[in-house]
C-alpha positions in Angstrom: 0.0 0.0 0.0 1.6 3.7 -0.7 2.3 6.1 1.6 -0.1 9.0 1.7 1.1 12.9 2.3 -0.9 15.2 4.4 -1.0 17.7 1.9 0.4 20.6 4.3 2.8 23.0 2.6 5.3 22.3 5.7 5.9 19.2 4.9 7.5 20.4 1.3 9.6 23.1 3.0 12.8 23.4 4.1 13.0 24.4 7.6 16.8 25.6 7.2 15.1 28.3 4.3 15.2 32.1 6.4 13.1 33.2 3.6 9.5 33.0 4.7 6.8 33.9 1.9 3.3 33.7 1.8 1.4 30.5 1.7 1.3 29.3 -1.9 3.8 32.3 -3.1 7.1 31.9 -4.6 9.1 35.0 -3.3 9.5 37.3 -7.0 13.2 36.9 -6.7 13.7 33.5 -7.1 14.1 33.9 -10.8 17.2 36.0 -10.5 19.0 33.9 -8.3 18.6 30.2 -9.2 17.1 29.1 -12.1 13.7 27.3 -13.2 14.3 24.4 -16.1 10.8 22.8 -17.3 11.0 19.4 -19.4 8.5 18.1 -20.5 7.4 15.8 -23.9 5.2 13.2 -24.8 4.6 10.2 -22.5 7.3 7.2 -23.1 9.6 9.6 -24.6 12.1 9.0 -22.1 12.4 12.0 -20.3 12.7 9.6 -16.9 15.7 8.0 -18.4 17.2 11.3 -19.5 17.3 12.8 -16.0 17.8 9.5 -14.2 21.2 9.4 -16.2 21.6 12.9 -15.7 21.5 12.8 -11.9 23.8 9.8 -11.6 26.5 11.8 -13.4 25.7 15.5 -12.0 24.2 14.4 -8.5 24.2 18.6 -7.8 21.2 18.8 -10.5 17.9 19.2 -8.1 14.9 17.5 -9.3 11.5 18.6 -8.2 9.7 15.9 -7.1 5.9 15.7 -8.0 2.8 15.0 -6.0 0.0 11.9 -7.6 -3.0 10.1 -6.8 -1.5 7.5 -9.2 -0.2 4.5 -7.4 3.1 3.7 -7.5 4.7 1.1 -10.0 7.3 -1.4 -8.9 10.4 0.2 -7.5 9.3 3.7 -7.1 9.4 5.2 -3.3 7.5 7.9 -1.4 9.3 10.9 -1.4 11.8 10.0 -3.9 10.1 9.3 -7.1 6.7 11.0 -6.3 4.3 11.7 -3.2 1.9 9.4 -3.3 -1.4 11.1 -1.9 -5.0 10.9 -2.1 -7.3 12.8 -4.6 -8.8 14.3 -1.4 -5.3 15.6 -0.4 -4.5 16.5 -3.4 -7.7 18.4 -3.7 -6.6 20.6 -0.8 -3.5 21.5 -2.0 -4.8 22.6 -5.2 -7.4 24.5 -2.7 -4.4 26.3 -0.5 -2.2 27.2 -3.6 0.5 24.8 -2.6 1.0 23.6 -6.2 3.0 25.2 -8.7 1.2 23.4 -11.3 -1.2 20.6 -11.7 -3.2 18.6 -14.0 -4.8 15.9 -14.3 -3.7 13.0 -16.7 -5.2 9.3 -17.5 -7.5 9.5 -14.4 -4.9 10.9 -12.1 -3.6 14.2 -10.7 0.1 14.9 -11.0 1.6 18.5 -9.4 4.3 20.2 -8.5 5.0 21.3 -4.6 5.5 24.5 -4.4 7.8 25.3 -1.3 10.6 22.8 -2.2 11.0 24.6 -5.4 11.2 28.4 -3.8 13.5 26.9 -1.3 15.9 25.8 -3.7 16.1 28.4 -6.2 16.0 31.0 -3.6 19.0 29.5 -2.7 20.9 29.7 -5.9 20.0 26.3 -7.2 19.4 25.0 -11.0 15.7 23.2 -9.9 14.6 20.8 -13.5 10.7 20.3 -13.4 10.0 17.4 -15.4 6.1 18.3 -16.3 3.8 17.2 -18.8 2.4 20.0 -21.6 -0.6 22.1 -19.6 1.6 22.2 -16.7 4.5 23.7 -18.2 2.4 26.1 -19.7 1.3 27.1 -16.7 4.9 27.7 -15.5 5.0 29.3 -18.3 2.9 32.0 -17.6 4.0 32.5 -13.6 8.1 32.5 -15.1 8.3 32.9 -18.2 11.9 33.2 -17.3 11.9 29.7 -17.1 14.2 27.1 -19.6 11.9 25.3 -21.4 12.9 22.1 -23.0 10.6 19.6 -25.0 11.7 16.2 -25.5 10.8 14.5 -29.5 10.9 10.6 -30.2 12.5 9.9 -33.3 9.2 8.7 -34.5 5.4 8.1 -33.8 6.0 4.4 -34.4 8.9 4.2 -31.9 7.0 5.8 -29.0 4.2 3.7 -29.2 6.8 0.8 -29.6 7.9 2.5 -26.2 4.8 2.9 -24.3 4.0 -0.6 -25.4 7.2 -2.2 -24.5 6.5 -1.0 -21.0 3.8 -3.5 -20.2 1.8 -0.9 -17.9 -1.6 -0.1 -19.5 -4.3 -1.6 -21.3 -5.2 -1.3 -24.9 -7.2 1.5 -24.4 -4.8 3.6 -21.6 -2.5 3.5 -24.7 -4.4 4.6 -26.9 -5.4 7.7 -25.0 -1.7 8.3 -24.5 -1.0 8.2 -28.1 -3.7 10.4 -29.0 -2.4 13.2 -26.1 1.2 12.6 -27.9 -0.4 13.8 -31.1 -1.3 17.1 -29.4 1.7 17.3 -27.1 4.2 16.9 -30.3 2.4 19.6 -32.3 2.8 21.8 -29.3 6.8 21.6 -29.2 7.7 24.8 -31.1 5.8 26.6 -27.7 9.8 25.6 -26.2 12.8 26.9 -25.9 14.6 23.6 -26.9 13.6 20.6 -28.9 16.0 17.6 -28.2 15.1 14.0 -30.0 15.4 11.0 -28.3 17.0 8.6 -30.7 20.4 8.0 -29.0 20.3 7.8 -25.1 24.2 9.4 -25.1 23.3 12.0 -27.5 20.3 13.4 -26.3 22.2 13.7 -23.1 25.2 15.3 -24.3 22.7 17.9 -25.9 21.2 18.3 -22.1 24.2 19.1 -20.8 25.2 21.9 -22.9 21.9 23.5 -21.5 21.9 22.9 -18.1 25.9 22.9 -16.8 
């Protein structure tokens, strides 16, 4: 069974930060300090892999971690690769303004903390939101300082061969996924960056030029 959250903005903050804001307010000078990298892209484009490579060879790269009411899959852990909360927690946050972003995506709700975020760009740090497309517009519009990167598979036939190879929906989840790629993928040029997925060394090379 997952771990739930109480969805209390404390429990996203770091109690070390001596920069109180409001509840649900980013202080307006976190974008001159740190800086605020969105990536997002279709789903099974690989934009786990990316930053999981990423992080084991630049462990200083911060990566927001996101809130769901999806349950967890095999190997994933509470805290680490998402909070797992309820839709009735969730709900609240949305309610308080402790979300940077939300939205809701095959039957679940996926969002971004707030207060770990302001902590650590406050502080100077590069923070990577790895979002899917209606919530990195809505970054968009609160920072439009922000990096935005979009991640492209080298085909449509290669990321459904993708979603498919992962053996974690039904026909018709799929389906819905591929049809929200169609609309994701026609969205790209809205990003700073494009970056295809065909080669898992090259596509990170490319990431590195941008964020280090």
């Amino acid at each position: 069974m997952a771990q739930t959250l109480t969805p209390d903005a404390s429990l996203f903050s770091n109690p070390a930060s001596e920069n109180k804001t409001p509840k649900g307010v980013i202080h307006p000078s976190i974008t001159t300090t740190g800086r605020l990298v969105v990536l997002s892209g279709p789903s099974g484009v690989g934009k786990g892999t990316l930053l999981r490579h990423l992080r084991q060879r630049h462990p200083d790269l911060y990566l927001s971690t996101s809130a769901t009411t999806r349950a967890p899959r095999d190997g994933e852990e509470h805290g680490k690769d998402y909070y797992f909360v309820t839709r009735e927690q969730f709900e609240q946050m949305i309610a308080s303004g402790d979300l940077l972003e939300w939205a809701e995506f095959a039957g679940n709700y996926y969002g971004t903390p707030r207060q770990p975020v302001a902590f650590q760009i406050e502080h100077g740090h590069q923070v990577i939101l790895e979002i899917e497309l209606n919530g990195a517009r809505q970054v968009a519009k609160s920072f439009p300082e922000a990096f935005k990167i979009f991640i492209i598979p080298p085909s449509p036939e290669e990321l459904e061969r993708r979603i498919r190879d992962r053996g974690q929906d039904d026909e018709a989840a799929i389906n819905r996924r591929l049809a929200r790629s169609r609309i994701e993928l026609d969205a790209a040029n809205e990003f700073d960056l494009q970056v295809v997925n065909d080669d898992l060394e090259t596509a990170i090379a490319t990431l590195e030029t941008v964020l280090l």
